[in-house]
The first five atom37 places (N, CA, C, CB, O) and aatype in JSON, in Angstrom:
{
  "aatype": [20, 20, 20, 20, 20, 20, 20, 20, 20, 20, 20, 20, 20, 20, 20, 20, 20, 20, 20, 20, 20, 20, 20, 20, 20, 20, 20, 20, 20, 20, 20, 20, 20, 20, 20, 20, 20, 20, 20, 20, 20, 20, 20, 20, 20, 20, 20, 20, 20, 20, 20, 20, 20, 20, 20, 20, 20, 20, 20, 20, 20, 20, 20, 20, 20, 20, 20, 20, 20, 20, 20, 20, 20, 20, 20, 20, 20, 20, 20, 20, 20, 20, 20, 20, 20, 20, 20, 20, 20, 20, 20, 20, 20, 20],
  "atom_mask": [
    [1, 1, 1, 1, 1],
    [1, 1, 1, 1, 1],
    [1, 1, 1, 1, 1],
    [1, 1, 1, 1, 1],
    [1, 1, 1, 1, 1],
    [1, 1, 1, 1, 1],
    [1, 1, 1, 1, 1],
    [1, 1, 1, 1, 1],
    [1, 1, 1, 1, 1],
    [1, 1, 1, 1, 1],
    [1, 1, 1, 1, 1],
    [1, 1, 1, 1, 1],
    [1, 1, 1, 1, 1],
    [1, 1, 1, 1, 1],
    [1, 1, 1, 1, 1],
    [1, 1, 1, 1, 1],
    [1, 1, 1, 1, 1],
    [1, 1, 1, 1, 1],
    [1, 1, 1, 1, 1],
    [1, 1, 1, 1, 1],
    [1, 1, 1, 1, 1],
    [1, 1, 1, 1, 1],
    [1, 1, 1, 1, 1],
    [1, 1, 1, 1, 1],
    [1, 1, 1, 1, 1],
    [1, 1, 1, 1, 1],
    [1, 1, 1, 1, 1],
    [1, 1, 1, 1, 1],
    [1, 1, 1, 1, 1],
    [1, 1, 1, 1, 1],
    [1, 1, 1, 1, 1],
    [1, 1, 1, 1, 1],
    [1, 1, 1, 1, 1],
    [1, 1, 1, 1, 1],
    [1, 1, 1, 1, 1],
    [1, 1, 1, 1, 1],
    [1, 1, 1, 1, 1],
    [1, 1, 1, 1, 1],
    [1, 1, 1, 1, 1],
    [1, 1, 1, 1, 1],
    [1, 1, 1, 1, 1],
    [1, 1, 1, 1, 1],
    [1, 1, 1, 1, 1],
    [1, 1, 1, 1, 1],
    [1, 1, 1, 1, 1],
    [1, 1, 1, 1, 1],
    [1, 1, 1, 1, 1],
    [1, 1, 1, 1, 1],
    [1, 1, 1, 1, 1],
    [1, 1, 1, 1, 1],
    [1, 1, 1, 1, 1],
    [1, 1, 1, 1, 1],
    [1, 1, 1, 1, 1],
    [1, 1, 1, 1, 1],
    [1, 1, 1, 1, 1],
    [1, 1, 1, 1, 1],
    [1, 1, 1, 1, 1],
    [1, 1, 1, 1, 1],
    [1, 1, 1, 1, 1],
    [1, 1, 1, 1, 1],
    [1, 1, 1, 1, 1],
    [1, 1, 1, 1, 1],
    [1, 1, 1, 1, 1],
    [1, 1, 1, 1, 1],
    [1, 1, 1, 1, 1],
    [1, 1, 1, 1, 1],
    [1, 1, 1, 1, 1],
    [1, 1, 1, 1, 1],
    [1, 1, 1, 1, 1],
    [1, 1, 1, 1, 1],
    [1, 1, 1, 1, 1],
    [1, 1, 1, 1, 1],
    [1, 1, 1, 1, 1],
    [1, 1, 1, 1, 1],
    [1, 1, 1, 1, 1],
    [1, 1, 1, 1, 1],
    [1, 1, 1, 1, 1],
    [1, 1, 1, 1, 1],
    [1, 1, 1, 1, 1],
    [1, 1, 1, 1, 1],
    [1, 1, 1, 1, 1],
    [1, 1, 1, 1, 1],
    [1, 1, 1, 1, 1],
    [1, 1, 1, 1, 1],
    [1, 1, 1, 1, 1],
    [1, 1, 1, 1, 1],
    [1, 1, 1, 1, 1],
    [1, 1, 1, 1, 1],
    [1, 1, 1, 1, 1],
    [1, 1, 1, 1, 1],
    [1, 1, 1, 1, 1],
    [1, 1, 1, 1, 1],
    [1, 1, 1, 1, 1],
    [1, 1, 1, 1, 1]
  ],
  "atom_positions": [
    [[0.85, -1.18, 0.0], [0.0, 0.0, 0.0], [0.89, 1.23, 0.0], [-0.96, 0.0, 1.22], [1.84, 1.18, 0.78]],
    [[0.74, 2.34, -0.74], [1.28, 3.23, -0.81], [1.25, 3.99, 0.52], [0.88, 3.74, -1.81], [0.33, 3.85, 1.32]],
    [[2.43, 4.9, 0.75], [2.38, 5.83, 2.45], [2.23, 7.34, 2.03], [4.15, 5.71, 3.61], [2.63, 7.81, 0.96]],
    [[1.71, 7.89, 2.85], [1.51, 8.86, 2.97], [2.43, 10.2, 3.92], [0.46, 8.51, 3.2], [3.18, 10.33, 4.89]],
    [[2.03, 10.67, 3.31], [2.79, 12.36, 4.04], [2.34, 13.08, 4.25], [3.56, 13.22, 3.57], [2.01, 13.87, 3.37]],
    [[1.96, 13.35, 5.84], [1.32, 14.31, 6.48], [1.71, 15.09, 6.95], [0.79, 14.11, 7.1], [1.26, 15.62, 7.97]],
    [[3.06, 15.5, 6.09], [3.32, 16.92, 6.96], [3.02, 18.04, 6.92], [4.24, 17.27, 7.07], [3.26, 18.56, 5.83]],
    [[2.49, 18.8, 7.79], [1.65, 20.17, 6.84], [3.24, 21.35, 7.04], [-0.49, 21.1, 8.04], [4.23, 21.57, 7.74]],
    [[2.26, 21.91, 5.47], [3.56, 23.06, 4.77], [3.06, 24.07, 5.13], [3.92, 23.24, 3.06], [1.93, 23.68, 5.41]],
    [[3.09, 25.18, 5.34], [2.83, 26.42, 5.34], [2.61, 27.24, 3.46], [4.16, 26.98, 6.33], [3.46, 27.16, 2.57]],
    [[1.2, 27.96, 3.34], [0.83, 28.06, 2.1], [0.16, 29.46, 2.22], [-0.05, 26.85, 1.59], [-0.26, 29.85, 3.31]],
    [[0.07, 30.33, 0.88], [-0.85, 31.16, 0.9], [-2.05, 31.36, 0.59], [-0.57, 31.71, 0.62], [-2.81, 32.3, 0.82]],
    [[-2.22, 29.84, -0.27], [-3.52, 29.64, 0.15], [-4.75, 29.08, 0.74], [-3.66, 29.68, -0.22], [-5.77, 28.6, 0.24]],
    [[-4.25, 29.33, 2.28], [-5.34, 28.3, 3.19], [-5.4, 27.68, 3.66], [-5.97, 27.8, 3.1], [-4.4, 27.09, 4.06]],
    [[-6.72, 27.3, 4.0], [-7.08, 25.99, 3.75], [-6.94, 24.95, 2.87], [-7.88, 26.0, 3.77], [-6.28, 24.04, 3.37]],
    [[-7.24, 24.78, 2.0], [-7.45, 24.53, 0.93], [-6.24, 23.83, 0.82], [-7.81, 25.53, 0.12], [-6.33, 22.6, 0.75]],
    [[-4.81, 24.47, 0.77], [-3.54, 24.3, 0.32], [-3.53, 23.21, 1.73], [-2.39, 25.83, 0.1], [-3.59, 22.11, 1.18]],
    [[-3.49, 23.03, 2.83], [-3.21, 22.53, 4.06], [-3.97, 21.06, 3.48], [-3.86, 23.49, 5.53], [-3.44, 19.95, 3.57]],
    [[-4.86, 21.23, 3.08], [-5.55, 20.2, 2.53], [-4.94, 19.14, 1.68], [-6.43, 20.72, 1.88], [-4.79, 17.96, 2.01]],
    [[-4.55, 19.8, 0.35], [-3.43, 19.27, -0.49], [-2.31, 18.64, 0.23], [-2.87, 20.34, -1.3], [-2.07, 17.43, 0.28]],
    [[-1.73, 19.48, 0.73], [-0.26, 19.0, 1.4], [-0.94, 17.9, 2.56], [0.83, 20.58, 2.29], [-0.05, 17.13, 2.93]],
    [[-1.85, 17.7, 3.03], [-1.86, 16.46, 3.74], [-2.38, 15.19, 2.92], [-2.7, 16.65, 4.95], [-2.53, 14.07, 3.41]],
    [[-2.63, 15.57, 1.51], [-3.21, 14.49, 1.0], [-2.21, 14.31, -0.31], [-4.86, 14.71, 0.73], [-2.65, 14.0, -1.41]],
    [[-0.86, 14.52, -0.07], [0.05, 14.57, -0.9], [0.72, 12.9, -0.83], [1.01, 15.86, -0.52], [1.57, 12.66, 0.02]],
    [[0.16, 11.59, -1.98], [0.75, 10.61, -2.0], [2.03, 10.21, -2.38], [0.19, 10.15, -2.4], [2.54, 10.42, -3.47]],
    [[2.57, 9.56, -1.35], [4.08, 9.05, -2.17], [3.93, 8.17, -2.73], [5.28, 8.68, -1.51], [4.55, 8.27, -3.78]],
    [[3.35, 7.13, -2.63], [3.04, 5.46, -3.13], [2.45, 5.91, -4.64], [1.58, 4.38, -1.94], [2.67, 6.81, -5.46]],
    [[1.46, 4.62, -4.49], [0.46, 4.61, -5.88], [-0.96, 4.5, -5.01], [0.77, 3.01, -7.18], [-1.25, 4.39, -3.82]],
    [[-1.69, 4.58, -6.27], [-3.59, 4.76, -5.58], [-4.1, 3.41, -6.14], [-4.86, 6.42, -6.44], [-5.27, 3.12, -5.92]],
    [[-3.08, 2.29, -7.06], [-3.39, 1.29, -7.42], [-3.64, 0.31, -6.57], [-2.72, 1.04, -8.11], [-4.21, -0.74, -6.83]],
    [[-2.95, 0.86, -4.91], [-3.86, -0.42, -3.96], [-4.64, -0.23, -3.76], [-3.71, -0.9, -2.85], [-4.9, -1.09, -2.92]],
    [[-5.88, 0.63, -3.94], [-7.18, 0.73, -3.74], [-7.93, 0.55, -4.38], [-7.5, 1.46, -3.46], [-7.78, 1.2, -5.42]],
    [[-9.39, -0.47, -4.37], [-10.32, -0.77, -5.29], [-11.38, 0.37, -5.42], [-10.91, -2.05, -4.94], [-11.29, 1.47, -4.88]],
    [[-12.18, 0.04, -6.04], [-13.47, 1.21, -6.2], [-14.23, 1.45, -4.93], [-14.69, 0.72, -7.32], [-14.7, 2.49, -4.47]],
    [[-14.22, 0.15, -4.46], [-15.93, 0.46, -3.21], [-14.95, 0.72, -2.09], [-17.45, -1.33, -2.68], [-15.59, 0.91, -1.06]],
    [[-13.8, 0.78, -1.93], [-12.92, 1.32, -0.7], [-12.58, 2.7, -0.55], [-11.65, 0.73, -0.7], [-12.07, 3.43, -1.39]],
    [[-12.98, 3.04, 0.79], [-12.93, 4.92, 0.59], [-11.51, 5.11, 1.1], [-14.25, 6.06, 1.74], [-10.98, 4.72, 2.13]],
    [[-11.12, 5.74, 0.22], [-9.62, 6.14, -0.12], [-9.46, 7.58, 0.26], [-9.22, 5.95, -1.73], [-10.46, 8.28, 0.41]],
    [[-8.12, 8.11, 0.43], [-7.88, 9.58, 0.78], [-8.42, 10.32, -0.86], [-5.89, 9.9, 1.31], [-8.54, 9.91, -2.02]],
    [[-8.64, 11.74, -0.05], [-9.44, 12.72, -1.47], [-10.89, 12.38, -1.63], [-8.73, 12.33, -3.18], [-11.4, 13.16, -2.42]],
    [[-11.32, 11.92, -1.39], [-12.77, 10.78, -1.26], [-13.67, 11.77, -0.27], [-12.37, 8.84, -0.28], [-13.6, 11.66, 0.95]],
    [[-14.64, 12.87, -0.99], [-15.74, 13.54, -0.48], [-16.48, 12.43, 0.7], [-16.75, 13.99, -1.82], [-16.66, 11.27, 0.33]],
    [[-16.69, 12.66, 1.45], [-17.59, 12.01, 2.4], [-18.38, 12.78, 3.56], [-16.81, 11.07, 3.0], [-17.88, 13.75, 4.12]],
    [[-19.95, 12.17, 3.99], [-20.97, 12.62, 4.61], [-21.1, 11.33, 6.03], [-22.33, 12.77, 3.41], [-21.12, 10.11, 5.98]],
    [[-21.15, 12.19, 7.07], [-21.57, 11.57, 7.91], [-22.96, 10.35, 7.68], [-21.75, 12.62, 8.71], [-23.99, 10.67, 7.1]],
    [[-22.72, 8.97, 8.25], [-24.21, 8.24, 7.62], [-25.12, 8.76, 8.49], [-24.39, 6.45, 7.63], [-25.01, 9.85, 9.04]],
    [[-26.4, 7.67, 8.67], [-27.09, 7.84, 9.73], [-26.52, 7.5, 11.18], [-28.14, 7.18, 9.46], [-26.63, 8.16, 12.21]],
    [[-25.99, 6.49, 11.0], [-24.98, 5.7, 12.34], [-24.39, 6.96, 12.84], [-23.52, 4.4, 11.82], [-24.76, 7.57, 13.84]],
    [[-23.46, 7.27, 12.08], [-22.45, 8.42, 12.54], [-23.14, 9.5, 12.76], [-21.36, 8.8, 11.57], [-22.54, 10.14, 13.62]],
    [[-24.2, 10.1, 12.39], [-25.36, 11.71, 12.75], [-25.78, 11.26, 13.97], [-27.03, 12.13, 11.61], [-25.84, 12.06, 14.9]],
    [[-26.24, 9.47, 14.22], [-27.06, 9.63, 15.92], [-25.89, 9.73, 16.89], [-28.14, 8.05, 16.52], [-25.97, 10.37, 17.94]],
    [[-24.68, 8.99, 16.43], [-23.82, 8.81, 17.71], [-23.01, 10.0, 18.03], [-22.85, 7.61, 17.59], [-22.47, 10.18, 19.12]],
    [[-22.93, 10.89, 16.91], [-22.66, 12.2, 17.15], [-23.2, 13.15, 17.06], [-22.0, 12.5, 16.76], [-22.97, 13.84, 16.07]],
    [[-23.99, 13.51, 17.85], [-25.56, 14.41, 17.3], [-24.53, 16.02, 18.02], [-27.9, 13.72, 18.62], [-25.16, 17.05, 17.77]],
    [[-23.67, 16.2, 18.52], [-22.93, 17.26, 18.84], [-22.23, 17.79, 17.6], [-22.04, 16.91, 19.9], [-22.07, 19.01, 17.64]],
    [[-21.73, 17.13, 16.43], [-21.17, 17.5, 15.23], [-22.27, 18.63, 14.28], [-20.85, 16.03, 14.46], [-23.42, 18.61, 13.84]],
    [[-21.42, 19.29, 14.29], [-22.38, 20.41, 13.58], [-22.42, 20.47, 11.71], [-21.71, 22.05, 14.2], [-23.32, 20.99, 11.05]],
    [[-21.26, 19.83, 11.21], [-20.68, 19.81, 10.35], [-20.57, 18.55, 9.94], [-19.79, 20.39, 10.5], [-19.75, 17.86, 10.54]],
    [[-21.45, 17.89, 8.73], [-21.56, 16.64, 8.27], [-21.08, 16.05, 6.94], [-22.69, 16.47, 8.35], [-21.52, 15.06, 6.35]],
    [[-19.94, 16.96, 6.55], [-19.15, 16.74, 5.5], [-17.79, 16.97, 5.59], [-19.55, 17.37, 4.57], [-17.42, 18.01, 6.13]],
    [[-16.5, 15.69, 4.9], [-15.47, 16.67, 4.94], [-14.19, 15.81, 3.99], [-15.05, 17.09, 6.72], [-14.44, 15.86, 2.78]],
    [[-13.39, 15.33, 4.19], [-12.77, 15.06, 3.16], [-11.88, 13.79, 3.46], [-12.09, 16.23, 2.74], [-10.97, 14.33, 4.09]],
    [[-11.61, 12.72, 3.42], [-10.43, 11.57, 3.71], [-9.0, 11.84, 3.75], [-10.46, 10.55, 2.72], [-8.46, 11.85, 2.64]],
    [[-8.44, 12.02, 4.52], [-7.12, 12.07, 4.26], [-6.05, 11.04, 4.57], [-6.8, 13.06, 4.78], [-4.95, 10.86, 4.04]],
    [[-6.52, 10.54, 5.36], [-5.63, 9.3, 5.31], [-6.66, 8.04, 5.84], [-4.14, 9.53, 6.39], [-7.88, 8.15, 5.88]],
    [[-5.85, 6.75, 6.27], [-6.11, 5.85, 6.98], [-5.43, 5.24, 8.21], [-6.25, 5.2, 6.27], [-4.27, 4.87, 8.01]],
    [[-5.84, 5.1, 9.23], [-5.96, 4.12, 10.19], [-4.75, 2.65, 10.25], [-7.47, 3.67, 9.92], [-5.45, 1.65, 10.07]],
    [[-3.99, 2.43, 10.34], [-3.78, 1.44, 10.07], [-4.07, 0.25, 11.64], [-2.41, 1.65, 9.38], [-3.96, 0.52, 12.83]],
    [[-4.4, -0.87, 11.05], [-4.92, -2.0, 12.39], [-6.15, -2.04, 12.49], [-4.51, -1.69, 13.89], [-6.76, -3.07, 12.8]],
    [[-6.87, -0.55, 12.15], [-8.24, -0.37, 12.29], [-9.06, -0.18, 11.13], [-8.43, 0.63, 13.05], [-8.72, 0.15, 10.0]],
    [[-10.32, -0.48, 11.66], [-11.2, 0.59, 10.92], [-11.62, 1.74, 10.19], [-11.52, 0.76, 11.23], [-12.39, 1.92, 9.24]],
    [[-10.67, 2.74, 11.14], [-10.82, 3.9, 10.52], [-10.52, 4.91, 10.28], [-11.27, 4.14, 10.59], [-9.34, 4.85, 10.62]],
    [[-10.71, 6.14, 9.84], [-10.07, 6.66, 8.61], [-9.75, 8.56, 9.15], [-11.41, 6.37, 7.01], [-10.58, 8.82, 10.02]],
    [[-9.13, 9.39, 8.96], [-8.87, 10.21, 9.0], [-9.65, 11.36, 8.53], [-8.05, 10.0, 8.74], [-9.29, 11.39, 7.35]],
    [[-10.36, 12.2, 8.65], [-10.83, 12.99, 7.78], [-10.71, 14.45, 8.76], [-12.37, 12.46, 7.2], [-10.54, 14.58, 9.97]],
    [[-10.84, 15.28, 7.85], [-10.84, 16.51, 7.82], [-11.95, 17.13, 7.55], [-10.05, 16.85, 7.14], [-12.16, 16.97, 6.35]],
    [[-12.97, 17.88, 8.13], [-14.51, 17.71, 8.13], [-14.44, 19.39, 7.7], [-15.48, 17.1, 9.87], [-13.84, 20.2, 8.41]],
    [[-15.17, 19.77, 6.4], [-15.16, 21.29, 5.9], [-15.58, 21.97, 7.16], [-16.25, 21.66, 4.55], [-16.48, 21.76, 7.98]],
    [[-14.44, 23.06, 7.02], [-14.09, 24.54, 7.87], [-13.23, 24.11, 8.93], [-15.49, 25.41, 8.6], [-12.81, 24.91, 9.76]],
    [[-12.89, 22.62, 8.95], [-11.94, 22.39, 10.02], [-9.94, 22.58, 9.2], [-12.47, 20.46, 10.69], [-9.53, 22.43, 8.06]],
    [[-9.26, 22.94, 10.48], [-7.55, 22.36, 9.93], [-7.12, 21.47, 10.66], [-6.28, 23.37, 9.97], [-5.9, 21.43, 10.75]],
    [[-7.93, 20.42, 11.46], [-7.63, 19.3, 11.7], [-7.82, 18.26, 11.75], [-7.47, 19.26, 12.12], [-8.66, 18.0, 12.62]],
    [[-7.32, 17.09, 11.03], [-8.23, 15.98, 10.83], [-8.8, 15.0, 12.16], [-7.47, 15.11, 9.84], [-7.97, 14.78, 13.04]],
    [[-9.98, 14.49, 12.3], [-10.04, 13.39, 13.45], [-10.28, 12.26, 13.05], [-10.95, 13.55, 14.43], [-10.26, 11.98, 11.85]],
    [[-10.55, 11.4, 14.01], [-10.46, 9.69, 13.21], [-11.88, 9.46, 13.83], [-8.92, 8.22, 13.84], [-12.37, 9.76, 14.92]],
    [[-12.41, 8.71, 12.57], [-13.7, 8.18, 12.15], [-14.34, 6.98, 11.81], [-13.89, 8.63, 11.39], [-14.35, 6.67, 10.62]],
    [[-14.85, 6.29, 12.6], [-14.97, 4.72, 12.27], [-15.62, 4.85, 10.92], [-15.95, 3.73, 13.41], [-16.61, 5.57, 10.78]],
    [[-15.0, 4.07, 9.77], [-15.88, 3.45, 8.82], [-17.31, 3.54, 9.31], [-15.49, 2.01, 8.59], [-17.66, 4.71, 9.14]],
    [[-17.97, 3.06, 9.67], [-19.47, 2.7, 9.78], [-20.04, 3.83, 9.99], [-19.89, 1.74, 10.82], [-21.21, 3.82, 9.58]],
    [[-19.55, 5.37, 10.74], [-20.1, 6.5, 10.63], [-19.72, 7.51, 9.86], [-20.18, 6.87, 11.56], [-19.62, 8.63, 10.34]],
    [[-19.4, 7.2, 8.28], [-19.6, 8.02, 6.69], [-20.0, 7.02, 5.67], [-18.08, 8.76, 6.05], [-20.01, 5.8, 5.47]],
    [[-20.3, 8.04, 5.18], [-20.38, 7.29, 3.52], [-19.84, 7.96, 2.18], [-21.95, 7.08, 3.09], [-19.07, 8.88, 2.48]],
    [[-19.94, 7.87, 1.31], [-19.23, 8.23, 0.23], [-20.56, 9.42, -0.4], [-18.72, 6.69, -0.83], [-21.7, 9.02, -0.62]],
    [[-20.23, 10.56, -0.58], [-20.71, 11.55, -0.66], [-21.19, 11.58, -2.37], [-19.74, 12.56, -0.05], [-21.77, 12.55, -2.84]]
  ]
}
């Protein structure tokens, strides 16, 4: 599986750019199949994930990495600059 690089750069533009630079691959994207949510991969909180977090105000945001051992996945949820970790079972593919 390809690795990743999360180091954030300093940019002038943003967000946006902070974004990029954490979703900057070194590997290949050829270990990933279609129905596997991969970094760059728009995603929405499901229903699972809206009841168990009914405090989240913000139900969209972006994959940036993965988990390894686990389940789940990294994301970066729009208007945030930091990613948190997210069980699989509470997103879906947007």
């Amino acid at each position: 599986m390809g690795s990743w690089n999360c180091n954030s750069v300093e940019c002038a533009g943003g967000d946006a750019c902070g974004v990029r630079a954490l979703l900057r691959l070194e590997g290949e994207m050829s270990d990933y199949d279609d129905s596997e949510l991969k970094p760059g991969m728009r995603i929405r909180l499901s229903a699972l994930g809206r009841a168990r977090s009914p405090r989240m105000q913000v139900h969209t945001g972006v994959i940036v990495g993965k988990t390894y051992g686990s389940e789940s996945v990294r994301v970066i949820m729009d208007g945030s600059k930091s990613p948190i970790t997210l069980h699989e079972s509470y997103i879906e593919r947007q």
